[in-house]
C-alpha positions as CSV (number, residue, x, y, z in Angstrom):
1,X,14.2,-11.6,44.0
2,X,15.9,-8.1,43.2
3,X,18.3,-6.5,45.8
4,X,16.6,-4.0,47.7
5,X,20.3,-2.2,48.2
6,X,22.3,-2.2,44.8
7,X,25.3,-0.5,44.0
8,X,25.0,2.0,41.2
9,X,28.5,3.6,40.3
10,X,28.9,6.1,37.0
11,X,32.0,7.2,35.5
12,X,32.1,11.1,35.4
13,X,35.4,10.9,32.3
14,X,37.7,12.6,34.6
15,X,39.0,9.8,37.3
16,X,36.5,10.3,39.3
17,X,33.0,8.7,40.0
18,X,29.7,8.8,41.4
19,X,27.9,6.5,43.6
20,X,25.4,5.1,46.0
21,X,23.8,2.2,47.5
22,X,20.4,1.8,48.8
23,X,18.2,5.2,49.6
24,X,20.3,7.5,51.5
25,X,24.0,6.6,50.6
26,X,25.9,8.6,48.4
27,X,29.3,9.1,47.2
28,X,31.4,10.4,44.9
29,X,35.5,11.4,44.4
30,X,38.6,9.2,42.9
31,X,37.9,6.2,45.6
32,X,35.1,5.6,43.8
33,X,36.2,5.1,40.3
34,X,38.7,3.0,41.4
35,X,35.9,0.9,43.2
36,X,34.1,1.0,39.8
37,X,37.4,0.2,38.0
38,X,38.1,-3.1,40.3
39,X,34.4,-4.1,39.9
40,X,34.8,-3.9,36.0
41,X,38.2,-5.2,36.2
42,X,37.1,-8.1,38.2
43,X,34.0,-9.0,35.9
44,X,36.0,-8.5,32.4
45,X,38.4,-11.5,33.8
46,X,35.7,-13.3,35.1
47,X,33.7,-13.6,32.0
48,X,36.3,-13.2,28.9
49,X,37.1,-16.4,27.1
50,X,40.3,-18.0,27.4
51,X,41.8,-16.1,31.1
């Protein structure tokens, strides 16, 4: 079953990102890249060969 709530964060290029979750929460600024930055992080060890 899909999430009714998913996170959805986008690089903007400059250190800074944009984001939201569910319908009426948005957010954007520095915090957020590094939120997205941890997420991808976290993932790319997860899931590369040989870590």
């Amino acid at each position: 079953m899909p999430q009714r709530d998913h996170l959805v964060l986008i690089a903007t290029g400059d250190g800074r990102a944009i984001g939201g979750r569910g319908r009426l929460i948005a957010f954007e600024g520095r915090l957020a890249w590094r939120l997205k930055d941890w997420l991808d992080q976290s993932f790319m060890r997860r899931f590369s060969p040989g870590t």
